[in-house]
N, C-alpha and C positions, 0 to 999 in steps of 0.2 A: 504494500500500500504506500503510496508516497505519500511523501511529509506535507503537509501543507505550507507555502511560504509564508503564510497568515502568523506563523507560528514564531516569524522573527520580526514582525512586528512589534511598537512598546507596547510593554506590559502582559503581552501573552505569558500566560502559565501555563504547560502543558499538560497533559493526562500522567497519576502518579504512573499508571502502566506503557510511559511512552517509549522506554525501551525494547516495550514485547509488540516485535511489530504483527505479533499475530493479536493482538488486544485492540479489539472494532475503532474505537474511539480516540487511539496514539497519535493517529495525522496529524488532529486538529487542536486547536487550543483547550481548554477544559475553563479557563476564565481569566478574566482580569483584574485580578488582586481582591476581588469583593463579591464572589458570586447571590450572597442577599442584594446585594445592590443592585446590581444586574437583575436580578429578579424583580424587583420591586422598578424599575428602570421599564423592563417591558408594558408592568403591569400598567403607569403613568405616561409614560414619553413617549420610545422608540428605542429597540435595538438592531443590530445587526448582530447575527450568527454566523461564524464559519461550520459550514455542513458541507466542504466540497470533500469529503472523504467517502460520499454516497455515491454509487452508481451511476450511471446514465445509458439506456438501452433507448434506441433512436429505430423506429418502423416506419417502414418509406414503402410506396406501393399501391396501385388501383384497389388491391382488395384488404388493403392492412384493416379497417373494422371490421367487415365478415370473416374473415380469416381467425384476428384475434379475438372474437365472439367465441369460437367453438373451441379456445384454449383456456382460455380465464372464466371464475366466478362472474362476472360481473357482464350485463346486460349494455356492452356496446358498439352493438350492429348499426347504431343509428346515434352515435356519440356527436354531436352537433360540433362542428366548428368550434371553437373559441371555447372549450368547456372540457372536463373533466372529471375524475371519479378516482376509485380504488380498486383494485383487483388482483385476485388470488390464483394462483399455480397450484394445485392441491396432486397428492400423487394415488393412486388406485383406490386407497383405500379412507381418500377424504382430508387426510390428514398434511397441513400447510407447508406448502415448500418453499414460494414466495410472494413477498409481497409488492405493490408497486403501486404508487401513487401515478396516475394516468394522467397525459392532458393530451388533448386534439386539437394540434393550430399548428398552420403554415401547412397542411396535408402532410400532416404526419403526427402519428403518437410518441409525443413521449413518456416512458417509461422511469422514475428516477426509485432507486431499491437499496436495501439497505447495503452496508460497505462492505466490498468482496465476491457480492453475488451476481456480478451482473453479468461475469463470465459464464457463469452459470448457466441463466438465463438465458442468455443471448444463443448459448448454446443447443440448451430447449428450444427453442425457437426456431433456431436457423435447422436443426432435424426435424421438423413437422411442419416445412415450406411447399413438400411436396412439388405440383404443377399451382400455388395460389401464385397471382402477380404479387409480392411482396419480395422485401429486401430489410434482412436486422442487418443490426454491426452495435458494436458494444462502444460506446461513446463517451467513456469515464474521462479518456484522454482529452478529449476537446472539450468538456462541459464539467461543469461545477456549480454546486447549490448554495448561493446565500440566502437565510432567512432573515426580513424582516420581522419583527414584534413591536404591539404596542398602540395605543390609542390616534398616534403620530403618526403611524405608519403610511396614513393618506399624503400628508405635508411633508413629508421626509422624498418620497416619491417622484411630488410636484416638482421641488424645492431640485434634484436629481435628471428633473426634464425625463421623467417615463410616466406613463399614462398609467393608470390602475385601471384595468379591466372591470368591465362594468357588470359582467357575471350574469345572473338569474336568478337571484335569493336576494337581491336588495343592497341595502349599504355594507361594507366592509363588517366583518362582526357578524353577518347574518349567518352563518354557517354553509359553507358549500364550496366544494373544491371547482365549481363550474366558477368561469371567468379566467379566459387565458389569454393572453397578446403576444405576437411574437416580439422579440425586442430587435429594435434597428440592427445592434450590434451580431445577429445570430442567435440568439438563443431564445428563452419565450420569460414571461411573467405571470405568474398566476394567483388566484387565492387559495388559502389552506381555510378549511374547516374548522380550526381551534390553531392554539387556544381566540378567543375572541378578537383580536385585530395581526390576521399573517396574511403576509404576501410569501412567496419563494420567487425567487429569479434563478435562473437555470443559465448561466451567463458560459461565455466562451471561457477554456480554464487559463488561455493566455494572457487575458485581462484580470486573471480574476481581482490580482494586487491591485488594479485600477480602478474597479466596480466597488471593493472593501474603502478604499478612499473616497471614491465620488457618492456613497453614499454617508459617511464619515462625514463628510463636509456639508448634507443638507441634512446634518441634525440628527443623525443617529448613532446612538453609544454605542460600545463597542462591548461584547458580551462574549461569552463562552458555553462552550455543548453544557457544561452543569446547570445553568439557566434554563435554557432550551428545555434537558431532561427533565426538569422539576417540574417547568410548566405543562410537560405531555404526561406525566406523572399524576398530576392534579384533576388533570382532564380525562383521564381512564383512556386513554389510548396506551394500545400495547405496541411491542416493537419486537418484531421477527427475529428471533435468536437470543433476546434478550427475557421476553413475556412470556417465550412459546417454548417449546420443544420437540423431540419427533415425534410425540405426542397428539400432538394441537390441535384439534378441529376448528374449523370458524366459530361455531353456535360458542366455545368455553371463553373464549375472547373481546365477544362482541362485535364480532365482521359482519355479521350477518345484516344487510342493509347498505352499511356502509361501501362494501369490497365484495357481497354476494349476493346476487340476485334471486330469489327464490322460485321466480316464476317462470328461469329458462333453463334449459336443460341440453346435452350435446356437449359436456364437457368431461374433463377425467375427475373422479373425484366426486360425481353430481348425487351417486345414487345416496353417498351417504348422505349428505346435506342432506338430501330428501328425508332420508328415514326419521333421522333427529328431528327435523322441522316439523316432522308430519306423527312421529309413530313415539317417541323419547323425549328426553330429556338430554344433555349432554352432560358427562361423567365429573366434570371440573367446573367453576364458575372463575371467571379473571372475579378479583375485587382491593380493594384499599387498606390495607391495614397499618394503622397507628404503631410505630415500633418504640418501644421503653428499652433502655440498657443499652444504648446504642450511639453513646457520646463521643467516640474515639472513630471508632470505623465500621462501615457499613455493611451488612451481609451480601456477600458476593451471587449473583445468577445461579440459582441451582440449588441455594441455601436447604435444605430441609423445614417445613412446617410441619409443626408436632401440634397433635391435641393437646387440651389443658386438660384431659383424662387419661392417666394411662401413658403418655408420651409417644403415641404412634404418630409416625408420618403423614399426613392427610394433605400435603401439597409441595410448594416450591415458590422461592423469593423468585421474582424477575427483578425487574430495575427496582434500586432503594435508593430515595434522595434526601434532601434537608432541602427541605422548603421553605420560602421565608416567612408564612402564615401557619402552615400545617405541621412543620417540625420534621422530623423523621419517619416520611411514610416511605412506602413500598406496594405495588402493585403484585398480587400475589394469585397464584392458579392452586386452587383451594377445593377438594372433594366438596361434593355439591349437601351431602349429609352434612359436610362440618361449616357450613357457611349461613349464619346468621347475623343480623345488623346486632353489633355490640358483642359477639361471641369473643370469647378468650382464646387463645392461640397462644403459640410456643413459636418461636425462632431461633431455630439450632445457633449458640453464639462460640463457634473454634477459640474464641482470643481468651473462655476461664476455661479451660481443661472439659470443652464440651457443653459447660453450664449453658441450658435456653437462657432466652429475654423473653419477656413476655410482648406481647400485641394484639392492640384489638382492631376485630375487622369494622369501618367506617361502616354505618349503615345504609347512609345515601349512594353507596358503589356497590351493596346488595341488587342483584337483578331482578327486577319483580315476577313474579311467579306469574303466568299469563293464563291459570287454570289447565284443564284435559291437553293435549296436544288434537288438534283438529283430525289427524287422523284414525286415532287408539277410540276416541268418540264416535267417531265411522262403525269403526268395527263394532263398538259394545252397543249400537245401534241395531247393528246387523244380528248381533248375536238376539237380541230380546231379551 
């Protein structure tokens, strides 16, 4: 993964893991001397994020929508121009392999995923071309991801001479990854869905030193991935490799809607979704849990969750941050028995000779129970 040059910029502090170049988040800065600040910076002002350590997979071609209709979760044969979405890679047996924020502008999908995968991808891809008119190529090397943040982030924009996509959901803040523009320079700009005021610029990676200044210079602070992560932390979004594991279905995560379409089918991966949506429940719940004991250093991906009865295993830490509101949370994939709003929890803590920390699960990140599954009702219908 290369370094990002962002990272010799003042004031960047790198990720403590920035010597394991196999650790996601090494490339890029991790903050600038104050990551509350920065947080609290988005939440008021404007920041910018370096995120060019993320993928970039580029679909060129008369038939790139129906084509990647019949490969991805998500429902776009008919993806409009200028707009966007989410969408999943799932392997035979339903379970997620990748992820990829989608936009459709200049006649072409871009695909941006998380860091390291786009080889991957692109891979997948370009073996199931077949005779369709399409063309991948994996386009890490020319393109890079800055996120804007922030109530500012219209003014910051302006102030930058780029235009903000005018979208389909309203003003900035409305929620919706629809609204995308290509930008003069090559690359495109879009809106993110959370937390409440993102842009992403998807900019050439040649410039990227010059894009990080010329937005620097219409008003926006200068922020690090610990920002960023707390903020998507807060917001219940998960992150592939981080949230998930080989495990993963969409329904335990909350894709479903967002990156999965329910109502199309023709993909790899479809029958489960079906079954879960229509006949189950899904095995795991993603949710939020409050971490106590936890002043020093944080539980790394994979952590074990233990019950508060018994000390059995009943899940796994994914991402844990320090927030500048919420303290020490963690996004956790929790057995669906052991997941109630305010339940007790255990977090395996390595640093006293094994001893858990205790946590409690948030109850506003409890998924609400949606009654029978529509289809198991079917049946016990049929049965009389």
């Amino acid at each position: 993964m290369n370094r990002s040059p962002l990272l010799d910029t003042s004031g960047a502090i790198g990720h403590p893991d920035g010597e394991d170049v196999d650790a996601p988040d090494a490339a890029v800065a991790a903050h600038f001397g104050d990551p509350f600040a920065e947080q609290r910076s988005a939440s008021r002002n404007a920041v910018v994020v370096d995120r060019s350590h993320r993928g970039v997979v580029v679909v060129d071609g008369a038939d790139r929508l129906s084509w990647l209709h019949l490969l991805v979760s998500q429902q776009v044969a008919d993806l409009p121009e200028g707009s966007g979405t989410e969408g999943l890679v799932l392997d035979v047996q339903g379970r997620v392999e990748h992820h990829a924020v989608m936009s459709h502008v200049g006649g072409r999908v871009w695909l941006d995923v998380e860091p390291g995968t786009a080889p991957a991808l692109a891979s997948y891809l370009e073996s199931m071309t077949f005779w369709s008119a399409v063309t991948v190529r994996d386009a890490t090397e020319e393109f890079a991801v800055l996120s804007l943040l922030g109530p500012d982030v219209s003014e910051v924009l302006t102030a930058a001479g780029v235009e903000l996509p005018a979208g389909d959901a309203g003003p900035l803040g409305a929620g919706t990854h629809g609204g995308a523009e290509p930008d003069p320079a090559g690359g495109i700009v879009r809106r993110k869905d959370w937390p409440e005021h993102a842009v992403d610029l998807v900019v050439p990676r040649a410039g990227l030193v010059d894009w990080w200044e010329r937005l620097r210079g219409a008003g926006a602070a200068p922020a690090g991935l610990d920002a960023f992560e707390a903020l998507r932390v807060a917001s219940l979004r998960p992150r592939l490799g981080s949230d998930t594991d080989d495990r993963t279905i969409p329904h335990e995560v909350g894709w479903i809607g967002s990156a999965v379409h329910l109502s199309k089918g023709c993909y790899r991966g479809q029958e489960t979704v079906s079954r879960v949506a229509n006949l189950g429940r899904p095995p795991r719940q993603m949710v939020l849990l409050h971490l106590s004991s936890m002043e020093d250093a944080l539980p790394p991906p994979g952590t074990p969750v233990l019950s508060a009865e018994g000390g059995r295993a009943v899940g796994r830490i994914g991402t844990a941050v320090r927030h500048h509101e919420l303290g020490a949370v963690a996004l956790a994939l929790v057995k669906r028995s052991a997941v109630s709003g305010g339940a007790e929890l255990w977090v395996a803590d390595d640093r006293d000779e094994g001893t858990p920390g205790p946590a409690t699960v948030d109850p506003d990140s409890v998924p609400p129970d949606t009654g029978e599954p529509p289809g198991r009702a079917a049946v016990r219908r049929l049965q009389g």
